[in-house]
C-alpha positions in Angstrom: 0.0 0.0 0.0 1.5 3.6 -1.0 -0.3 6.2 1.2 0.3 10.1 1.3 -0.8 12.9 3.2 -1.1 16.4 1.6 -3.3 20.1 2.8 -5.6 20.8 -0.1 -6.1 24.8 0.5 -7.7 25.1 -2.4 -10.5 22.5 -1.5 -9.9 23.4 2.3 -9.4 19.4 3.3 -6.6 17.2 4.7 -6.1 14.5 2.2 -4.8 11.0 2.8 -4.4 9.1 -0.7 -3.8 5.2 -0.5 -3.3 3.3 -3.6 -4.8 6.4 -5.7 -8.3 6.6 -3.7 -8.8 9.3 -1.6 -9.7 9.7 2.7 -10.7 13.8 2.9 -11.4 16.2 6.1 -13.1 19.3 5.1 -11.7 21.8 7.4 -12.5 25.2 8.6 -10.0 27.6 10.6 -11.0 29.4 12.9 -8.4 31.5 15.5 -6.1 28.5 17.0 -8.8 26.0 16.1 -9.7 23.6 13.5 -12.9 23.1 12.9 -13.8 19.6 11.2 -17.4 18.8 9.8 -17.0 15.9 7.5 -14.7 13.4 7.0 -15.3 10.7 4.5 -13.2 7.7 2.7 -13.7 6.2 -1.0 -15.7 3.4 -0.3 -13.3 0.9 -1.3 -10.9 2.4 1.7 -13.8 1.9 4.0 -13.4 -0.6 6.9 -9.6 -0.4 6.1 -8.5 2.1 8.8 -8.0 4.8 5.7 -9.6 6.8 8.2 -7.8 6.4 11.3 -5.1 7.2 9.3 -5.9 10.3 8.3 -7.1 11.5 11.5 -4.1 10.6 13.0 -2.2 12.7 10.6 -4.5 16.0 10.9 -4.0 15.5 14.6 -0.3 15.7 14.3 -0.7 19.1 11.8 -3.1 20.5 14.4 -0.9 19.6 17.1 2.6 21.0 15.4 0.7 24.3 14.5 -0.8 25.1 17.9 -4.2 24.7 17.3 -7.3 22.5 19.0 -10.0 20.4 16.9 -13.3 21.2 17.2 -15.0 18.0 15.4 -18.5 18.7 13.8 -18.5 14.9 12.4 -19.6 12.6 14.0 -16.6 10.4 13.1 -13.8 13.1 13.7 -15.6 13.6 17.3 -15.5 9.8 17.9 -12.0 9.4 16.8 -11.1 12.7 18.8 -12.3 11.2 21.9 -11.1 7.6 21.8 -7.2 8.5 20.2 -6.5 12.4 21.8 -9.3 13.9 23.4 -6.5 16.4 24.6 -6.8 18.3 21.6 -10.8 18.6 21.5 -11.7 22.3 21.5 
């Protein structure tokens, strides 16, 4: 599996490609925090931790630039609270 993680200004998402199929966070900024309201995989990455992955990944960029998450989804808010509720805002 070849995987990489890019910041799509343009689009205002977090992108985590894997094998050519995309894992997006829409994103909004707002002060120090981040504010997520969807996150979505392709649906073949689905049930593959694709995901995870990419959550992990925003949490380290939020983390590195100082900022807190403030997850609208459902599945950013989950992930938040089970991998680093620390940086919930």
């Amino acid at each position: 599996m070849t995987e990489s993680f890019r910041h799509n200004p343009e689009l205002s998402r977090y992108e985590l490609e894997e094998d050519g199929l995309l894992a997006w966070a829409d994103y909004q900024r707002a002060g120090h925090r981040l504010v997520i309201p969807h996150v979505e995989a392709d649906p073949a990455l689905r049930g593959k931790g694709s995901a995870g992955r990419l959550m992990t990944r925003v949490a380290q960029t939020a983390r590195s630039e100082g900022m807190r998450i403030t997850p609208l989804c459902g599945y950013a808010a989950a992930w938040l609270k089970r991998n680093d509720p620390d940086l919930i805002a």
